[in-house]
SERO-41258 format. One record per atom (N, C-alpha, C, CB): x, y, z; residue in three letters. Coordinates in steps of 0.001 Angstrom, whole numbers, padded with zeros to 6 digits, always signed. Glycine has a CB too. Layout:
N
XYZALA...
This chain:
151
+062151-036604+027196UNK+062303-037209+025888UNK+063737-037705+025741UNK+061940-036204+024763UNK+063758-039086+024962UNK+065455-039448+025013UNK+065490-039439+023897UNK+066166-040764+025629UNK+066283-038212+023842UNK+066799-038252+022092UNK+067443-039091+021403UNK+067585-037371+021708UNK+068416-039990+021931UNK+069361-040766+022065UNK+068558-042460+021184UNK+069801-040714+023915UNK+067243-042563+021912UNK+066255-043481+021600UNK+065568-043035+019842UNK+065042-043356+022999UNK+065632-041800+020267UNK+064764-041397+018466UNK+065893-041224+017439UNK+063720-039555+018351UNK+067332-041524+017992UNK+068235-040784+016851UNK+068504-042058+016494UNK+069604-039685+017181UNK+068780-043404+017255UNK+068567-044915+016802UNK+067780-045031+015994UNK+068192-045818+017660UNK+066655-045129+016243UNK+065327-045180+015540UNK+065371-044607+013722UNK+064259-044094+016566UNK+065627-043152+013889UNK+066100-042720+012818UNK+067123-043144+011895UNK+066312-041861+013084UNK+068392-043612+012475UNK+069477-044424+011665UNK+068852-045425+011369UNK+070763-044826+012294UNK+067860-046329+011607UNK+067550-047552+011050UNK+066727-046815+010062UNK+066875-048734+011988UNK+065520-046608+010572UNK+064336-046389+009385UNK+064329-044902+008956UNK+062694-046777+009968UNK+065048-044264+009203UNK+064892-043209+008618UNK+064903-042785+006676UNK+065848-042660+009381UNK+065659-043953+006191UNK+065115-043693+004617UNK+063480-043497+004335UNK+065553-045061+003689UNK+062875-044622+005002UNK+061351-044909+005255UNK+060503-043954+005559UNK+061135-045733+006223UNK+060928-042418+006109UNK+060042-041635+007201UNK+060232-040717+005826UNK+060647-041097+009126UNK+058697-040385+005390UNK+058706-039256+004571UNK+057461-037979+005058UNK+058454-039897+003016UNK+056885-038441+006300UNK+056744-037007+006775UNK+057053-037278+008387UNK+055074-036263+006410UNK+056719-036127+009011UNK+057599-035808+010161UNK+056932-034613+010952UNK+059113-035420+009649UNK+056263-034439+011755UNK+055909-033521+012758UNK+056241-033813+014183UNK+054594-033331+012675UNK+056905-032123+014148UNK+058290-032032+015591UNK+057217-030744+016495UNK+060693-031044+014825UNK+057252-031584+017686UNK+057160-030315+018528UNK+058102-029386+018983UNK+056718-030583+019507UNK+058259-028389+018766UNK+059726-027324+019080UNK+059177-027480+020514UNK+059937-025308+018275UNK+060368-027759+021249UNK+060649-027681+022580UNK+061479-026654+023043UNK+061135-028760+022954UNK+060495-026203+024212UNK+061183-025035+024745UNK+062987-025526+025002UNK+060271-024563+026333UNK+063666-024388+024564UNK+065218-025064+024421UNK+065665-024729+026248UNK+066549-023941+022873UNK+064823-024208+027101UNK+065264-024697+028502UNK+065393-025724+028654UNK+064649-024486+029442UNK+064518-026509+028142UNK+064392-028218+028762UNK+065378-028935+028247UNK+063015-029118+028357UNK+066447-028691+027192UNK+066917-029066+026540UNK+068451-028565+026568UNK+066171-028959+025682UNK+069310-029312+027029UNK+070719-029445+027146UNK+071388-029142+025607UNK+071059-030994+027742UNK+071411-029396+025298UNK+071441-029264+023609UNK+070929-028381+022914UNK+070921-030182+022970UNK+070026-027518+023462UNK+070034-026179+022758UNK+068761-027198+022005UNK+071734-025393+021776UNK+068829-026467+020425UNK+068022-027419+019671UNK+068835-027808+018464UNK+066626-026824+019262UNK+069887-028318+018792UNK+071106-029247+017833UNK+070318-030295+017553UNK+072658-029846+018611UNK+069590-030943+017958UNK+069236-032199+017707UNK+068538-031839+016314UNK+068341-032922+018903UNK+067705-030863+016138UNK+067327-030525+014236UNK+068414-030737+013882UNK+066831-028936+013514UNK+069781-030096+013839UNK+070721-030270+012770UNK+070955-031972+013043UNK+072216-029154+012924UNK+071077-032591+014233UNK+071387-034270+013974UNK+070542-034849+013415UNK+071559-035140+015060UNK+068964-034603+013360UNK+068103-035525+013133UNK+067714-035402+011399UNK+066877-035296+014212UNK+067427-034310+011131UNK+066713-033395+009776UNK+067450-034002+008350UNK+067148-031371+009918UNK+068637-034136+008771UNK+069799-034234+007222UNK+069574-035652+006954UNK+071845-033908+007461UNK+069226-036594+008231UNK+069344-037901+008191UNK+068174-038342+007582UNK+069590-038475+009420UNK+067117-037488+007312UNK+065989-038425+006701UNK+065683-037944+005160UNK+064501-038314+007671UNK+066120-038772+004324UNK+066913-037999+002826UNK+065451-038077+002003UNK+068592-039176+001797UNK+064601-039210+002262UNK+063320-039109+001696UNK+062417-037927+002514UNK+062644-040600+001762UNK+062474-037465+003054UNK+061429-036628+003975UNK+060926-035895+002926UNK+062011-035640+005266UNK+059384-035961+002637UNK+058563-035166+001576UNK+057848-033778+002834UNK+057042-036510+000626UNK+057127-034266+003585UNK+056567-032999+004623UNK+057058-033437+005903UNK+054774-032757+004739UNK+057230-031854+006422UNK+057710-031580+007850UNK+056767-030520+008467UNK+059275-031040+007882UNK+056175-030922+009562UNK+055296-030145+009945UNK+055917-029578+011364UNK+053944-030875+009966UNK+055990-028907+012009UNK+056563-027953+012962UNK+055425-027352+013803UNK+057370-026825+012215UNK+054988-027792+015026UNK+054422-026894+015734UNK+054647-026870+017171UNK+053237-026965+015485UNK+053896-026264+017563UNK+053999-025806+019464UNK+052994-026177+019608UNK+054150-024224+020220UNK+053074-026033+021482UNK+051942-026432+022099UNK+051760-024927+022821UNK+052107-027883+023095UNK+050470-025026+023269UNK+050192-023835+023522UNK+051514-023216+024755UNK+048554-023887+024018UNK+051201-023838+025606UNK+052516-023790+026818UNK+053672-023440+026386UNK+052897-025099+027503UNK+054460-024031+024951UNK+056036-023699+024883UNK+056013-022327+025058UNK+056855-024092+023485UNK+057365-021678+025009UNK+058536-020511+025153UNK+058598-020587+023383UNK+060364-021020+026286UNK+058748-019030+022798UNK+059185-019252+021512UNK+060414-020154+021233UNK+059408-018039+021003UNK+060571-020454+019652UNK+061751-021241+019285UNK+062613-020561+019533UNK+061924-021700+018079UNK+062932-018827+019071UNK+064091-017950+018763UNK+064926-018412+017919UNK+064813-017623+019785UNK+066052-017113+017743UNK+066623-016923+016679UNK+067729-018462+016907UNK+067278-015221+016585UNK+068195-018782+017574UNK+069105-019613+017634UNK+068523-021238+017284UNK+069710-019372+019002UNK+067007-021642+017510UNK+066159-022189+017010UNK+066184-022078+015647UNK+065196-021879+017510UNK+065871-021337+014735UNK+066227-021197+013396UNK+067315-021014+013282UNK+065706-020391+012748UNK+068395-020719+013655UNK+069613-021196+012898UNK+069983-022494+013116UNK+070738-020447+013167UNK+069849-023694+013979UNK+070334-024864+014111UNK+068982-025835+012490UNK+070159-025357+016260UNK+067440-025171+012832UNK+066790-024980+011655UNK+067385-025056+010562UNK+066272-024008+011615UNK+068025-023654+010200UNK+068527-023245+008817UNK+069798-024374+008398UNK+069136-021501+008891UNK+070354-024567+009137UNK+071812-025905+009078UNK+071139-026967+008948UNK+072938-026224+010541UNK+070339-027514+009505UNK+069312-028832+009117UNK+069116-028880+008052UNK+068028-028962+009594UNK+068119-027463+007718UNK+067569-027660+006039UNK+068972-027400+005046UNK+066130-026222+005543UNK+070122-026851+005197UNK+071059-027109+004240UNK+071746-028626+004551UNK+072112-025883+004252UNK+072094-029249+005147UNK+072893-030210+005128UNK+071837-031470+004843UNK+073772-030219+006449UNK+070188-030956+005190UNK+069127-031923+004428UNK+069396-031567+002899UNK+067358-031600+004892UNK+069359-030916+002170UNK+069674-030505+000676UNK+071195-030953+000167UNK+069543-028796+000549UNK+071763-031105+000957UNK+072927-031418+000262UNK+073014-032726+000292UNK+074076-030832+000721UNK+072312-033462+001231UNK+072535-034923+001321UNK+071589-035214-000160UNK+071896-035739+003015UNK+070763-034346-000235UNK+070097-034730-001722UNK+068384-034915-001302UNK+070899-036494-002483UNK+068404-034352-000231UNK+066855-034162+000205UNK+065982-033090-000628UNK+066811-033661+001773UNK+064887-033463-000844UNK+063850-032380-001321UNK+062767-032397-000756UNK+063494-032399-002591UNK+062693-031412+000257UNK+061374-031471+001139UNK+060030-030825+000468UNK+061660-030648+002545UNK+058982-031499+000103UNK+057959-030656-000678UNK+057233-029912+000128UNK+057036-031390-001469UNK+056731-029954+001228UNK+056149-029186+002223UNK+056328-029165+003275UNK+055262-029221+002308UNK+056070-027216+004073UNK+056600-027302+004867UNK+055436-026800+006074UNK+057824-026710+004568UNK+055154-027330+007309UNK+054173-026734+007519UNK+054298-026345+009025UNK+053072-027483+007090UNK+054169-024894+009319UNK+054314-024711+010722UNK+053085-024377+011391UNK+055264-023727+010998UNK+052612-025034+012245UNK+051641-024840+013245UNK+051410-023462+014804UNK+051840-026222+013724UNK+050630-022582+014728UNK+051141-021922+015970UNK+052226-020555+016139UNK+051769-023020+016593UNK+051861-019769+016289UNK+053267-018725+016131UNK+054376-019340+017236UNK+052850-016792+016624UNK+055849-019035+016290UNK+057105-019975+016406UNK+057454-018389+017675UNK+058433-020460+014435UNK+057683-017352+016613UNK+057899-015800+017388UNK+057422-014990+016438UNK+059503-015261+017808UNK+057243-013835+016929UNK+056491-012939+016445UNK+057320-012255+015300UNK+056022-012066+017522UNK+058894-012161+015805UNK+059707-011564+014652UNK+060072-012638+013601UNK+061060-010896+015202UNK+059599-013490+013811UNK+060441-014971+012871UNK+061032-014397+011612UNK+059200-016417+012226UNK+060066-013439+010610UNK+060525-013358+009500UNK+061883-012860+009424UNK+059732-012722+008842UNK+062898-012405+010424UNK+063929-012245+010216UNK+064742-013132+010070UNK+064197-011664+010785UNK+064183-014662+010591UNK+064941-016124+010531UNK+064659-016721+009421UNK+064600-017132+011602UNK+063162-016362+009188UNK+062084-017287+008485UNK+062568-017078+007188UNK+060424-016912+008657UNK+063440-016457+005954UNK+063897-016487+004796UNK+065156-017307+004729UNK+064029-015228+004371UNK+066169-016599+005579UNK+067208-017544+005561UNK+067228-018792+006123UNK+068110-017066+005992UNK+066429-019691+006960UNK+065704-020967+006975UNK+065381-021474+005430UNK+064313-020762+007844UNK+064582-021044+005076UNK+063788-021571+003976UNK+064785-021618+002546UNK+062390-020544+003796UNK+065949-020710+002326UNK+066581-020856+001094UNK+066965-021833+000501UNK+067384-020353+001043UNK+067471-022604+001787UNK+067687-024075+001381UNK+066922-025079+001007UNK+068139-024596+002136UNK+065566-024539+000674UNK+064759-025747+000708UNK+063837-025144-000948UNK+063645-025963+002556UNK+064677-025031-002300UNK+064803-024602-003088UNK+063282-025660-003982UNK+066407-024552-003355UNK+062993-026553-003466UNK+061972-027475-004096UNK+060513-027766-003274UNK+062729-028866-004289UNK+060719-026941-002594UNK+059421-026108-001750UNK+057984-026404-002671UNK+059762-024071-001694UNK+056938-026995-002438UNK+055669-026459-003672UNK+054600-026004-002535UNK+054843-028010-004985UNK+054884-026156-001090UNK+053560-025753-000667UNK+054430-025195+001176UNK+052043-027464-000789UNK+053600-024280+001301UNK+053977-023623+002540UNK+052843-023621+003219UNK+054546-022283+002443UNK+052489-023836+004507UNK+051242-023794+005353UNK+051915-022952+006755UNK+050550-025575+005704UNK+051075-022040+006873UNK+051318-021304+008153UNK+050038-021429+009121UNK+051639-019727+007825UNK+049341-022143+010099UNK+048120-022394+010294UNK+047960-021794+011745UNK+047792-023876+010071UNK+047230-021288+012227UNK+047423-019875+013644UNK+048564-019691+013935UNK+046829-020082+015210UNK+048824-018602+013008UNK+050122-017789+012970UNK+049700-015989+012941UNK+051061-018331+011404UNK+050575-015737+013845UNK+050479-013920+014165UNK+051441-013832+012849UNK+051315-013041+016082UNK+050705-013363+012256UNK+051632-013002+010948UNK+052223-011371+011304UNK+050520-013035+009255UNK+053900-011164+011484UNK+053734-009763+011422UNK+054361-009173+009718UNK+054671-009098+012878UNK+054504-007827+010127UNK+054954-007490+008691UNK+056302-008198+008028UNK+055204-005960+008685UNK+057276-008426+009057UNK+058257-008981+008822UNK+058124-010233+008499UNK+058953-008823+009622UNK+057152-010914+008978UNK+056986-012451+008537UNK+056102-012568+007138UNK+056148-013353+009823UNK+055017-011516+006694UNK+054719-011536+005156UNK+055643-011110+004330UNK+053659-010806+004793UNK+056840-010268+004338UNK+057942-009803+004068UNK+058960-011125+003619UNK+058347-008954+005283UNK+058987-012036+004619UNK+059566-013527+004338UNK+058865-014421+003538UNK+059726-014277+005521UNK+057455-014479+003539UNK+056994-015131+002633UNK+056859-014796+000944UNK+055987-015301+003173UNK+055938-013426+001396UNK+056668-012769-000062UNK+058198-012929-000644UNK+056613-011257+000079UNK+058925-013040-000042UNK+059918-013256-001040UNK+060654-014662-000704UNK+060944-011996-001069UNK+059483-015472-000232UNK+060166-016961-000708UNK+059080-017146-002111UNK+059974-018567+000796UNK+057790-016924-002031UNK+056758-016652-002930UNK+057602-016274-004546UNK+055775-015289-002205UNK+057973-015007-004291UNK+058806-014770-005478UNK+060198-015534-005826UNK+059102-013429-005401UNK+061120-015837-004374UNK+062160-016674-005555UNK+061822-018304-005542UNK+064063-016493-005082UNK+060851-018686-004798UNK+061081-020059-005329UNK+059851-020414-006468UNK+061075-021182-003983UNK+060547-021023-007610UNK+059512-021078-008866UNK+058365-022400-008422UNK+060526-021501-010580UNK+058626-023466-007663UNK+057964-024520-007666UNK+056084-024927-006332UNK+059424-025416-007390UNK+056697-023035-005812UNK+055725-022899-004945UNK+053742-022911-005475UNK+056281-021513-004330UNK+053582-023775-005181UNK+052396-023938-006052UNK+050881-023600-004671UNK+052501-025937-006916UNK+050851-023687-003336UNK+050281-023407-002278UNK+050453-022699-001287UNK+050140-024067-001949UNK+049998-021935-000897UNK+050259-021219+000118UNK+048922-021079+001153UNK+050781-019939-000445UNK+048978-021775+002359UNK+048027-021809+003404UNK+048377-020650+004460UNK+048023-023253+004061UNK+047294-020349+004604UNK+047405-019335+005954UNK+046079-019647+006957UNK+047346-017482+005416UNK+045248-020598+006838UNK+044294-020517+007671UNK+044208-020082+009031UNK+043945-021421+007646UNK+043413-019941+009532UNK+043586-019083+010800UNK+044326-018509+011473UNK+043373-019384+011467UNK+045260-017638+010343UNK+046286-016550+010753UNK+045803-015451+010690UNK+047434-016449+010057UNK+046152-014422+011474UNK+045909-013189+011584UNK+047195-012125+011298UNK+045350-013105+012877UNK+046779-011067+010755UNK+047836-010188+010384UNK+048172-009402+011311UNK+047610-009470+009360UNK+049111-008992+012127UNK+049247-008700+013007UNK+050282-006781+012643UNK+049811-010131+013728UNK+050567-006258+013586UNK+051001-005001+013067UNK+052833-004577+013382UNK+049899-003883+013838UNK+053261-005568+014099UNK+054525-006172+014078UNK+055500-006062+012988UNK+054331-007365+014232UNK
């Protein structure tokens, strides 16, 4: 993949792009770690949904995956972005919910969350529950073919 080709792409039309589904790439393949969320994410100021998934094959995202994540979604909010939904496809990692709150704070205008075959563990209902409780505008919450897992 040439990032280089999609980050062009993005400086032109990126006001235009208001949804967006990223395959997380295993960050072996990737020289860059997964910096390219923090280059790409802030730049698209209309972005209404972002959908996030894997393929069966990837390596989890990990913690360093959500933090280049979590810097995306703040420097997307400060540019004056309001992402309305967010939707992840596939378990990201099994512990996510330790990433998965501080990711999401920044994204204060949230109305719908979709988690769709996701190993939910305790730590990751733990994150939702309390994005559930502090964000007021959350109006959906999908879980289809997730399973609760004992994690």
């Amino acid at each position: 993949m040439n990032f280089e080709v999609i980050y062009e792409f993005i400086k032109h039309f990126g006001d235009e792009i208001r949804t967006l589904k990223i395959n997380l790439i295993n960050k072996k393949s990737l020289k860059s770690n997964h910096y390219w969320l923090m280059a790409v994410i802030p730049k698209l100021k209309n972005l209404k949904i972002l959908k996030l998934y894997k393929d069966h094959d990837s390596s989890k995202f990990g913690e360093d995956g959500f933090k280049f994540l979590s810097k995306a979604f703040a420097y997307f909010q400060k540019n004056g972005g309001k992402l309305e939904k967010l939707e992840i496809l596939r378990k990201i990692e099994n512990q996510s919910g330790d990433y998965l709150y501080p990711c999401l704070k920044s994204l204060p205008d949230l109305q719908s969350l979709s988690f769709n075959y996701f190993d939910l563990s305790t730590i990751n209902c733990k994150a939702i529950g309390k994005v559930l409780s502090d964000f007021k505008f959350i109006r959906e919450l999908n879980l289809s073919n997730s399973s609760l897992g004992s994690a």
